[in-house]
VEXDREN-2710 file (C-alpha; in Angstrom, 1 decimal):
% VEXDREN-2710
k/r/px/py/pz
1/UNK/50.6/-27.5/12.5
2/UNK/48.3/-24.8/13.2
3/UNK/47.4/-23.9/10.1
4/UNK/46.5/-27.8/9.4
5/UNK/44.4/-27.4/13.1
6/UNK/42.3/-24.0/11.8
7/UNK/42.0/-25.9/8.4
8/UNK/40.5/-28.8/10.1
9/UNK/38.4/-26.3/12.1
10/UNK/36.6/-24.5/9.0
11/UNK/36.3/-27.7/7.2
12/UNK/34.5/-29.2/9.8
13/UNK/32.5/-26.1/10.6
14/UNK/31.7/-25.5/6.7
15/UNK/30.6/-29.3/6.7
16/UNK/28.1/-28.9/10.1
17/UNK/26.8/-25.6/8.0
18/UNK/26.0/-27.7/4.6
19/UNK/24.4/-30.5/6.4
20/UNK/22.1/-27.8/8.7
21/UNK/21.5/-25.8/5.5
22/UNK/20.5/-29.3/3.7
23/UNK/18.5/-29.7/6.8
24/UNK/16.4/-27.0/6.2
25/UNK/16.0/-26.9/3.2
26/UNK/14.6/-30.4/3.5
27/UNK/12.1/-29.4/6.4
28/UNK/11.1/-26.3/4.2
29/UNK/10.2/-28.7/1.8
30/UNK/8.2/-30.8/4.1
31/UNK/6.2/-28.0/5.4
32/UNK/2.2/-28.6/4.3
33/UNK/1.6/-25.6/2.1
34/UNK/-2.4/-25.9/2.0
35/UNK/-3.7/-24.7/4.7
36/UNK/-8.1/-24.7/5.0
37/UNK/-9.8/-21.8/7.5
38/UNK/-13.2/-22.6/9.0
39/UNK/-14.0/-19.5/10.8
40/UNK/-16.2/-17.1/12.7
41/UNK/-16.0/-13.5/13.5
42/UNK/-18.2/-10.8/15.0
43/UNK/-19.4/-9.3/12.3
44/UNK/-20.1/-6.1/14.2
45/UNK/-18.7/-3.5/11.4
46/UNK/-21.1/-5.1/8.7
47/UNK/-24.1/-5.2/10.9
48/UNK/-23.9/-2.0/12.0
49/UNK/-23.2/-0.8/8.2
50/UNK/-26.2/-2.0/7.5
51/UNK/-28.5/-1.1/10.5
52/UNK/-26.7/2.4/10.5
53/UNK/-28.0/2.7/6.5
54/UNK/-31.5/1.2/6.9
55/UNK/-31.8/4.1/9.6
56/UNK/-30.4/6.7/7.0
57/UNK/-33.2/5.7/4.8
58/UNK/-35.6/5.3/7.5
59/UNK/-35.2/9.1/8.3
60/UNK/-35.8/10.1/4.7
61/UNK/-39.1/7.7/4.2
62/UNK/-40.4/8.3/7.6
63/UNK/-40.5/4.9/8.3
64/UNK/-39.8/2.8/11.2
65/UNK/-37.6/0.0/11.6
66/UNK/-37.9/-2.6/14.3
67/UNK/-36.5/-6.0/15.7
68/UNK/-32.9/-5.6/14.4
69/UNK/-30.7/-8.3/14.4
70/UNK/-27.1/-9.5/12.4
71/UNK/-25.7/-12.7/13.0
72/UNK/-22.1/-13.8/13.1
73/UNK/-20.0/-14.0/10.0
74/UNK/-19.4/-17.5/8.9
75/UNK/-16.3/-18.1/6.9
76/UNK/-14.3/-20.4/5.0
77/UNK/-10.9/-19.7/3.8
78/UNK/-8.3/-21.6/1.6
79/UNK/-4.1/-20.3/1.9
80/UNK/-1.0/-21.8/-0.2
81/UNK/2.5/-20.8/1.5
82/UNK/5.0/-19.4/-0.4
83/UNK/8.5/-18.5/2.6
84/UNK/6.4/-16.5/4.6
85/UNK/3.6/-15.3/2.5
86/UNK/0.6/-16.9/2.5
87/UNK/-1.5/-16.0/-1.0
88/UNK/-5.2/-17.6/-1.0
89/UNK/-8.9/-16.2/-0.3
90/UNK/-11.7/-15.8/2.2
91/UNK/-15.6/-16.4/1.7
92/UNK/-17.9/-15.3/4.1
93/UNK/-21.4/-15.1/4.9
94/UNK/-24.2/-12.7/7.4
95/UNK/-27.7/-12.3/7.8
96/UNK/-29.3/-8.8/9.0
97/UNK/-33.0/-8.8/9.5
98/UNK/-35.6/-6.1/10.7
99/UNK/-39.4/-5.2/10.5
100/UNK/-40.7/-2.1/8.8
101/UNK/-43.3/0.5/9.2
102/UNK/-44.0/2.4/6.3
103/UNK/-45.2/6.0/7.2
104/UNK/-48.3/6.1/8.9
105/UNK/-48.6/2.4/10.1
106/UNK/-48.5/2.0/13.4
107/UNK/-47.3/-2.0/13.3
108/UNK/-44.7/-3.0/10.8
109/UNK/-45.7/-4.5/7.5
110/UNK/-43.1/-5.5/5.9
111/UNK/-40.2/-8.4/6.8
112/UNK/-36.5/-7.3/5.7
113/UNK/-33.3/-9.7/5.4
114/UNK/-30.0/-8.9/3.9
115/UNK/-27.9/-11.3/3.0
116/UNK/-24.0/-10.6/2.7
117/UNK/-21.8/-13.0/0.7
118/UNK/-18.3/-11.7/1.3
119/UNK/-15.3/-13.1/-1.6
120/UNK/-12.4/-11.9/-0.3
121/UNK/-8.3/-12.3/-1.9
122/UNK/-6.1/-12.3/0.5
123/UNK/-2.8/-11.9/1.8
124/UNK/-0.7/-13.1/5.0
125/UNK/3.0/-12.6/6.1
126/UNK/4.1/-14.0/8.8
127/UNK/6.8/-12.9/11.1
128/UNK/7.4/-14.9/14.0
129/UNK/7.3/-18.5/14.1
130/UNK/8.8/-20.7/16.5
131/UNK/7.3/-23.8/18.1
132/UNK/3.6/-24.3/17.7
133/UNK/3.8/-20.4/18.0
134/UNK/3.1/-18.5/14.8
135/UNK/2.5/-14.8/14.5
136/UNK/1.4/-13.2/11.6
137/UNK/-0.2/-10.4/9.5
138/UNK/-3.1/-10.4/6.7
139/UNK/-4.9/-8.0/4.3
140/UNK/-7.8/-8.6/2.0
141/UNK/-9.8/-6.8/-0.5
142/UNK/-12.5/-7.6/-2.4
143/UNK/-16.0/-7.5/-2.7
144/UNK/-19.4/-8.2/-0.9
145/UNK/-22.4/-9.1/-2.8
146/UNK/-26.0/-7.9/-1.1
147/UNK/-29.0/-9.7/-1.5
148/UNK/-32.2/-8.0/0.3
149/UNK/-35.2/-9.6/0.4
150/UNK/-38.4/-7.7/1.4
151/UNK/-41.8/-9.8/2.3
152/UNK/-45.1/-8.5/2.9
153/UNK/-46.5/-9.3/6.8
154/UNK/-49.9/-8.4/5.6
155/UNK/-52.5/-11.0/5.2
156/UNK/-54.2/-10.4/2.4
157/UNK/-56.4/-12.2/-0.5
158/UNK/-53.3/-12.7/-2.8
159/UNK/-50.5/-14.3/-1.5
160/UNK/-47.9/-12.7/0.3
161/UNK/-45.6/-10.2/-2.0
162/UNK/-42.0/-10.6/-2.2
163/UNK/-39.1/-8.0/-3.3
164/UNK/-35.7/-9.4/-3.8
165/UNK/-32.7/-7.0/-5.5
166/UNK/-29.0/-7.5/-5.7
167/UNK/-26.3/-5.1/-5.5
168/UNK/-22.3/-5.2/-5.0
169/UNK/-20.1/-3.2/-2.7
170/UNK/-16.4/-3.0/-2.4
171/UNK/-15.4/-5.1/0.5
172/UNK/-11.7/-5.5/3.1
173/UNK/-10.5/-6.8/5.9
174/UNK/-7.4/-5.6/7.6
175/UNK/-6.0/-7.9/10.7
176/UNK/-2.5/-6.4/11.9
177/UNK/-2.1/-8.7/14.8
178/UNK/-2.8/-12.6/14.5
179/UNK/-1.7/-15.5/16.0
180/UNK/-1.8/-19.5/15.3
181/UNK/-1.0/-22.0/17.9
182/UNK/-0.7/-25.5/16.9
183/UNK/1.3/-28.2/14.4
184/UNK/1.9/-28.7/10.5
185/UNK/-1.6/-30.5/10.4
186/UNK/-4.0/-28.8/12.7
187/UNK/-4.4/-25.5/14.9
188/UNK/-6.6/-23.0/15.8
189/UNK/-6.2/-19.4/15.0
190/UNK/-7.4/-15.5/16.4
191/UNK/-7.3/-12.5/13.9
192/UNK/-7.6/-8.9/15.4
193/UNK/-8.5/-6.3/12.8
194/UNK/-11.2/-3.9/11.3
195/UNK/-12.7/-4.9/8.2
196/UNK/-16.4/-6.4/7.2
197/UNK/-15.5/-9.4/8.7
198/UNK/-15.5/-7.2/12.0
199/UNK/-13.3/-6.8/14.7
200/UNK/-12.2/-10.5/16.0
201/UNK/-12.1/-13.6/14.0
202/UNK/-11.4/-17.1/15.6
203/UNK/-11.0/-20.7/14.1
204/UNK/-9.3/-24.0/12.8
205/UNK/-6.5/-24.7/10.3
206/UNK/-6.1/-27.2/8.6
207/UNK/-2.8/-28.2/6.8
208/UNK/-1.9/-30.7/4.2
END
């Protein structure tokens, strides 16, 4: 009779475990596996890269460089889940401008602006989720293409001369801590890191 009882028991405890497994297996499969970033971070690394390097070459040239200013880095993202890793990519965008003095003008004379386009593969894992609570980890390495654009401020007879050149510079973002709060459709996320993105990144996900 007991052994008929403790029978019973694992039967019906082997039965609860199937059904939960098949459960799962079937909200796995439900999960939205797209998942689109719009986002904005800082951008503080980047623009002071780029300040920090115009001065560089300003104290070689002897030139001055004035009116100094980066904006936020713009960003859209794309990530497929696969468990707990996320594969997928980041593209982002910055503007630096500045005014220059060539050596021996007193008033600047020419216009600068940088622009950063920022294609980035990347990487998450994620190692907490529970709720509408989801904590997770990314890296991303790629590359940053630089277009800087110099125009003339001088008035003269001809019309004013324009200097554009490209160039391409190995680019990363590294965001140890990060956190997502929201459903399987929509939430809104904050990435601390160091990278060219820059120190804080904040935005909305979108899943499907």
């Amino acid at each position: 009779m007991k052994i008929k009882f403790i029978a019973l028991l694992l039967c019906v405890a082997v039965s609860a475990n199937l059904v939960k497994g098949q459960n799962n297996v079937k909200s796995d499969a439900s999960v939205n596996k797209h998942d689109i970033r719009l986002s904005v971070s800082d951008g503080l690394t980047l623009g002071i890269v780029n300040i920090f390097g115009m001065g560089l070459t300003d104290a070689v040239t002897g030139s001055k460089r004035s009116d100094e200013k980066s904006s936020l880095v713009y960003g859209l993202g794309y990530r497929y889940a696969i468990n707990r890793f996320k594969v997928g990519g980041d593209f982002g965008f910055v503007q630096t401008t500045s005014k220059l003095a060539l050596i021996g003008e007193k008033s600047p004379s020419l216009k600068e602006k940088e622009l950063n386009f920022l294609i980035l593969p990347t990487v998450e894992f994620v190692y907490f989720k529970r709720g509408l609570i989801e904590l997770y980890g990314a890296a991303a390495a790629g590359v940053d293409i630089v277009n800087h654009t110099e125009t003339s401020l001088v008035k003269t007879a001809n019309k004013n001369t324009k200097k554009t050149n490209f160039s391409t510079d190995f680019a990363y973002q590294i965001n140890p801590i990060a956190l997502r709060v929201g459903n399987d459709r929509i939430g809104g996320f904050l990435e601390a890191g160091l990278g060219y993105k820059g120190f804080l990144t904040a935005g909305v996900s979108l899943k499907f």
